[in-house]
C-alpha positions, 0 to 999 in steps of 0.5 A: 500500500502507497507504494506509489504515491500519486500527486495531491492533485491526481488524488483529488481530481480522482475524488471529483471523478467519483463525487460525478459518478455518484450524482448519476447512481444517487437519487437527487433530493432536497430538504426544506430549509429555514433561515434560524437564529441561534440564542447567541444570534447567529443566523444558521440555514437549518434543515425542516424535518419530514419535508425531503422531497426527490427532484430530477436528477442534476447528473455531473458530466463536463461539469467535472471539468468547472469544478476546479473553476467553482471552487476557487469561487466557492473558497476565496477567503481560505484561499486569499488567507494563504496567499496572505500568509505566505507573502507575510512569512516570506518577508519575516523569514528574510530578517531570519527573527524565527531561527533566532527565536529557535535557536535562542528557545533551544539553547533556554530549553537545554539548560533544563537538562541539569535538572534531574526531573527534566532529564527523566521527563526529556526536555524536548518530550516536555516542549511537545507535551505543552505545546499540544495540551495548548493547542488542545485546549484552543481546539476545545474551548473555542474551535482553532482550526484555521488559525493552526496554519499560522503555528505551521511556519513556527513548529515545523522549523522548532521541530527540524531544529530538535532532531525531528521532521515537519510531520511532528511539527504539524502535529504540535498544533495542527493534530493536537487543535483537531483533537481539541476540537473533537474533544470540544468542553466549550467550543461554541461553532459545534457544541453551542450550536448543535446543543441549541438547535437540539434544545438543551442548555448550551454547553451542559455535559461538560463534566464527561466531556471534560474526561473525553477530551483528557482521553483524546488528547492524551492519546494523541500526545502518546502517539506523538511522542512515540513517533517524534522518537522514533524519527530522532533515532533514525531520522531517515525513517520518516517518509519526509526526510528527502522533501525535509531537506529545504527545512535542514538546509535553513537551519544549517545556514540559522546556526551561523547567525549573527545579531545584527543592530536595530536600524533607525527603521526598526525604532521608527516602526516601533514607535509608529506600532506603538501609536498604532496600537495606542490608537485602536485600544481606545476606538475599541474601548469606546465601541466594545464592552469592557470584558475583552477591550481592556486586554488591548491597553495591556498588549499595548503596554507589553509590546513598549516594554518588549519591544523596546527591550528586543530593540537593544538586543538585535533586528531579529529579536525585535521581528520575532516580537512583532510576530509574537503580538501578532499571535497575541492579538489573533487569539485575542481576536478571535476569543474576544472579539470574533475575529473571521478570516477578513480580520486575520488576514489584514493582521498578518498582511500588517505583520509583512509590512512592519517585517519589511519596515523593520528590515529596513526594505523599501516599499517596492522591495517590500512588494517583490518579497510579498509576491515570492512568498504568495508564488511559494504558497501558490500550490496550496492555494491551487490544492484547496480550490480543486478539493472544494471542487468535490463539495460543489459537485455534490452540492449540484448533483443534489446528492448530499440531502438524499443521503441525510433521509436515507440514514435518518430512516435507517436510524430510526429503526435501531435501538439506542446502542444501533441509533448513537452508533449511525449518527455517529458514523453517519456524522463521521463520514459526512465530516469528510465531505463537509468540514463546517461544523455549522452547517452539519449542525443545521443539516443534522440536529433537527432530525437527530433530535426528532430522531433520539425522542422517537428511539429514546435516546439522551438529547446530550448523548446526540450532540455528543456524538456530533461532536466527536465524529465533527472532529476526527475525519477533519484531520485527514479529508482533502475537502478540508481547505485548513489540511490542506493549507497547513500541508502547503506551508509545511511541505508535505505531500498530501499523500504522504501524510495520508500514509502517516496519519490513517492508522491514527485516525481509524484508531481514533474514531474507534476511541470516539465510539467506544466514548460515547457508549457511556453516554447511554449505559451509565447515569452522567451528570446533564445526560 
């Protein structure tokens, strides 16, 4: 198996191929569906219950061919998103402030070592196991997904530089979000809304769902660990070690590296940043309640004491403090101020900026450096046009509502046990065609509600199992424009993390099931 590996795109022009031929054997149908409000006031297009109707069949032919066209129409913000990103971090990585930053965080971790705890634990297991409870947690308590393909050109270098591969790096944010995210203590985007449609208090249950989450990711650091040293006492195993060469190659040329001085422009975007973000502090101060606006005043004030510390350390460091509040404001951003791609995207193009300011580029300069990293990223931007190319063709084939009525007849004739099984399975499967967890929401809550009260099933058991089957296959379908991003900025052949991850992930999903037998075999607090 994998022996020979075809080319992303071969894979998943392969998977439109298919998503046509089923248009022509599956019946074409359509629910009704109403505009809804949510209890936090988002408006969801929500599936009626009993109202799916068959309608003359949409059969897929020459269309096969616009797919690559319509998605490209149907992904512009992910996709502008990384080409964004990868025009930002090109520029960053000239002034070289990350491989000083690893280098500088390495030789901090290292020092650990004359501790006898530390070396018991190993300081690089112990780097690991930090940063993917954290990266966890996000994934849990407010759904980081796309955000992770920023991480990607922060961990995948740490990684190399620690004697791992990239596929460890993308594990540290990227895997671990994603098993956060399947955990889900508080995620608003799948818990909160698939709870509300259902009728239940939002975010009840959180007691079991606390010891899912603690299971999932502690398994999933286990695997990791297991696999990162394995790779660290034979590099050459990895399936990446040939393509891992850019990222070796760069941190060869890293270990040579020299401070050099902050320039006059490097004082000079300081004190513009400063006023900048003096500025936005209090336009939000007076637009935004004061539970997250107040954070703003003290960011402000840790970029000038930060910054004007970096400043009389080197250039370097000095970039490296710009990219580090520029994380800081994306998590603030998006916890407290629901910041979508529109937001992030301005805020890493604000980071190109600055970098190239600080190195002291001109405006034009600053333009061609933007221009080769967007032409460096091109192809994961190309990757995820072509993978929404199969949502389109299901969506006009008029396939997807027909398999929704055809499970939820199927479920209605099993038991408890047979009926949290096939939603959960059903749920798992259509996370691999449709990654938004909100639109599966609306798609599927109401008839899994009508669904549990016909079968007596716990209503908190349902969301339960959307949740965890909304979260594992998100780590491996090529409709999933975040993967497939991630994967472009790390490098890494979509196959090939395919032959890396699958075991894993089938593992998981068996965890996932088991997990939910619980829910209906024992008294639980809310269930």
């Amino acid at each position: 198996m994998f022996k020979k590996i075809p080319h992303t795109y071969v894979i998943i022009f392969s998977l439109i191929v298919l998503a046509a031929i089923a248009t022509c054997v599956v019946p074409a149908g359509e629910f009704q569906r109403v505009d809804k409000a949510t209890s936090s006031g988002k408006i969801i297009n929500q599936i009626v219950p009993n109202t799916f109707h068959y309608t003359d069949s949409s059969f897929q032919t020459w269309q096969i061919m616009s797919a690559f066209f319509k998605g490209f129409q149907k992904a512009p913000a992910i996709i502008a998103f990384i080409l964004i990103l990868g025009g930002a971090f090109w520029i960053l990585n000239e002034t070289k402030a990350i491989d000083m930053g690893v280098q500088s965080f390495l030789k901090k971790s290292s020092s650990l070592e004359k501790f006898k705890i530390f070396r018991l634990i190993g300081v690089n297991n112990l780097i690991i196991i930090l940063i993917m409870t954290m990266f966890s947690i996000f994934g849990a308590v407010f759904g980081m997904s796309e955000e992770t393909i920023a991480f990607v050109a922060i961990f995948v270098p740490l990684s190399i530089s620690m004697g791992y591969d990239s596929i460890t790096g993308v594990c540290m944010c990227f895997l671990a979000a994603g098993l956060g995210f399947a955990g889900c203590i508080l995620n608003p985007f799948t818990l909160g809304i698939a709870q509300d449609i259902a009728g239940i208090k939002m975010f009840s249950g959180i007691e079991y769902r606390c010891v899912i989450w603690l299971i999932i990711t502690s398994i999933g650091i286990a695997f990791v660990l297991h696999y990162a040293n394995k790779i660290k006492k034979n590099p050459q195993s990895s399936i990446m070690y040939e393509q891992d060469e850019f990222w070796r190659k760069n941190k060869q040329s890293s270990n040579d590296l020299k401070p050099i001085k902050a320039s006059k422009s490097c004082w000079i975007t300081f004190f513009i940043t400063t006023l900048i973000q003096i500025i936005f502090s209090i336009y939000v101060f007076n637009i935004s309640s004061f539970s997250h606006s107040f954070l703003l005043p003290i960011i402000t004030i840790l970029y000038i004491v930060v910054g004007s510390l970096m400043l009389r350390k080197s250039m370097q460091m000095y970039s490296l403090t710009i990219l580090i509040f520029t994380i800081i404001y994306l998590v603030v951003g998006v916890i407290g101020f629901d910041w979508g791609f529109d937001e992030i995207a301005s805020l890493f193009f604000f980071m190109a900026i600055i970098s190239g300011c600080a190195l002291n580029k001109s405006a034009s300069e600053i333009a061609k450096l933007f221009i080769a990293g967007c032409k460096d990223i091109l192809s994961a931007a190309l990757v995820v046009g072509l993978a929404s190319g199969i949502i389109v063709i299901l969506e006009d084939g008029k396939i997807i509502d027909t398999l929704l009525y055809s499970v939820s007849n199927s479920i209605q004739g099993s038991g408890k046990v047979g009926a949290i099984s096939m939603m959960y399975g059903f749920q798992t499967l259509l996370n691999a065609i449709i990654t938004s967890g909100t639109a599966k929401a609306a798609m599927l809550m109401p008839m899994f509600r009508e669904i549990s009260n016909i079968v007596g099933l716990s209503l908190q058991s349902t969301v339960t199992a959307f949740h965890i089957g909304d979260g594992f296959t998100n780590l491996i379908t090529p409709t999933s424009g975040v993967l497939i991003a991630v994967l472009g900025v790390a490098k890494i052949p979509y196959a090939k993390w395919i032959k890396f991850s699958w075991k894993f992930i089938v593992c998981m999903v068996v965890l996932g099931w088991l997990l939910l037998l619980p829910t209906i075999l024992f008294k639980l607090p809310a269930f």
